[in-house]
C-alpha positions as CSV (number, residue, x, y, z in Angstrom):
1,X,2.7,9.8,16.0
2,X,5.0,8.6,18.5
3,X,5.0,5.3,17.0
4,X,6.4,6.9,13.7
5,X,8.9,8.7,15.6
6,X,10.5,5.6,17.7
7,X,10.1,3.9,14.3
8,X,13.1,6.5,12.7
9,X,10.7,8.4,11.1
10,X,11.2,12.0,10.9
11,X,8.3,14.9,11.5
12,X,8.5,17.6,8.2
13,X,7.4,21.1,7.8
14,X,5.1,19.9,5.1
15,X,1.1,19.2,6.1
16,X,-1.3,16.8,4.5
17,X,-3.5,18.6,2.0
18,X,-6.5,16.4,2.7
19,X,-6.5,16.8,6.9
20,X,-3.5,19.2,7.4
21,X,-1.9,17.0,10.1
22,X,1.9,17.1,10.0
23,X,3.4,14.7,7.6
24,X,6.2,12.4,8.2
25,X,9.4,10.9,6.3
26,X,9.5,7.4,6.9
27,X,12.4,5.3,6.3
28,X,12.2,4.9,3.3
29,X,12.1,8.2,1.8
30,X,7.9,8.4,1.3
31,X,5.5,11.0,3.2
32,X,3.1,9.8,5.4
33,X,0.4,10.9,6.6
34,X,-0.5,9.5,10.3
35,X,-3.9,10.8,10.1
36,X,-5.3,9.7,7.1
37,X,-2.9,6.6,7.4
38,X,-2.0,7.3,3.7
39,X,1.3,7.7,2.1
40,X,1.3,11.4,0.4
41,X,2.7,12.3,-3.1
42,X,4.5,15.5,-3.6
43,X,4.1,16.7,-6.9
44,X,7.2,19.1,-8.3
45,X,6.8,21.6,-11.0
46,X,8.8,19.4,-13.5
47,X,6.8,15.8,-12.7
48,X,4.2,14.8,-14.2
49,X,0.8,14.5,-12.5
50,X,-0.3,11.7,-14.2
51,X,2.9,9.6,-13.8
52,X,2.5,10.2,-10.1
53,X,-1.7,9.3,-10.2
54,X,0.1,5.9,-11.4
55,X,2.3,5.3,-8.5
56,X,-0.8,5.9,-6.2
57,X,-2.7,3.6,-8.2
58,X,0.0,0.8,-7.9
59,X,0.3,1.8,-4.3
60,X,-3.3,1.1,-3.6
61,X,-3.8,-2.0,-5.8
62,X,-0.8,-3.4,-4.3
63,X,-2.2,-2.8,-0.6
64,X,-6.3,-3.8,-1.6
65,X,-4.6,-7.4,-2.6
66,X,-2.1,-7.8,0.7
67,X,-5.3,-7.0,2.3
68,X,-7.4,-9.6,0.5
69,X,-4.8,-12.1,1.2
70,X,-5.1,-11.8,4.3
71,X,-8.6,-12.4,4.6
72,X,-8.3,-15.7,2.3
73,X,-5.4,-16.5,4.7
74,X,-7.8,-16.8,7.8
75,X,-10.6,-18.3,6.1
76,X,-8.1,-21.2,4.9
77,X,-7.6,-21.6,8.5
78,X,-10.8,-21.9,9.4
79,X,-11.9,-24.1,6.1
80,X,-12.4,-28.1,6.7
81,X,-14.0,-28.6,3.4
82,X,-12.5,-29.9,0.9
83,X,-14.4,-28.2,-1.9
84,X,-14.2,-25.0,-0.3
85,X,-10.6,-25.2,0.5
86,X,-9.9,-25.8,-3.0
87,X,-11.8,-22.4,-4.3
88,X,-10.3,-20.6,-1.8
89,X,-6.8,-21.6,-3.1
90,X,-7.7,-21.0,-6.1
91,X,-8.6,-17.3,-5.0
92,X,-5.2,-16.9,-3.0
93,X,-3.4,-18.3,-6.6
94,X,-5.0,-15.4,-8.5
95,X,-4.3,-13.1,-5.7
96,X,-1.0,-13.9,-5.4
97,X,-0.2,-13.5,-9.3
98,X,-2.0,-10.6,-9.7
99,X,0.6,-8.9,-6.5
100,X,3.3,-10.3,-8.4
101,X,2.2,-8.5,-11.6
102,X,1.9,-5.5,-9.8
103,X,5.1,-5.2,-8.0
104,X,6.8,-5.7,-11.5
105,X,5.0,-2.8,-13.3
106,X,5.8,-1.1,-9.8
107,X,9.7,-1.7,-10.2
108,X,9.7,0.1,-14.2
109,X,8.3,3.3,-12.0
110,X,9.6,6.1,-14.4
């Protein structure tokens, strides 16, 4: 938490719903959740709860394929075979369009 804090984040009187631990506003305007290490939605009477299961959606598909670049990243290091290299760039190409596509539909967010 004092990591968040140094890092100009700011501690709210809101708490996570899944663990109750305090939530914090981050830079960049989102909710985050320290405990769960998840970034938390508000929903307001007038938004729409499926619009906002979107976001989360994009949010987590966009973070599932940083991660799994990452891991193709250090097994590229690692690689000396040609053949092998070769697949694994293949993989990285798809996971690299595929966060591309995402971070488009992300910037339409209603």
């Amino acid at each position: 938490m004092a990591d968040l804090l140094r890092g100009g984040a700011t501690l709210t009187d809101l708490a996570c719903p899944a663990c109750s631990s305090p939530l914090f506003r981050l830079k960049n305007g989102n909710l985050w959740c320290d405990q769960c290490q998840k970034k938390v939605v508000v929903v307001k009477q007038d938004e729409q709860i499926e619009e906002t299961q979107r976001l989360t959606t994009l949010d987590t598909i966009e973070s599932t394929l940083v991660t799994k670049i990452g891991e193709i990243n250090k097994k590229i290091r690692e690689e000396n075979d040609i053949d092998e290299l070769q697949r694994l760039n293949t993989v990285m190409a798809t996971l690299l369009e595929n966060l591309e596509r995402v971070r488009k539909v992300g910037k339409y967010r209603s």
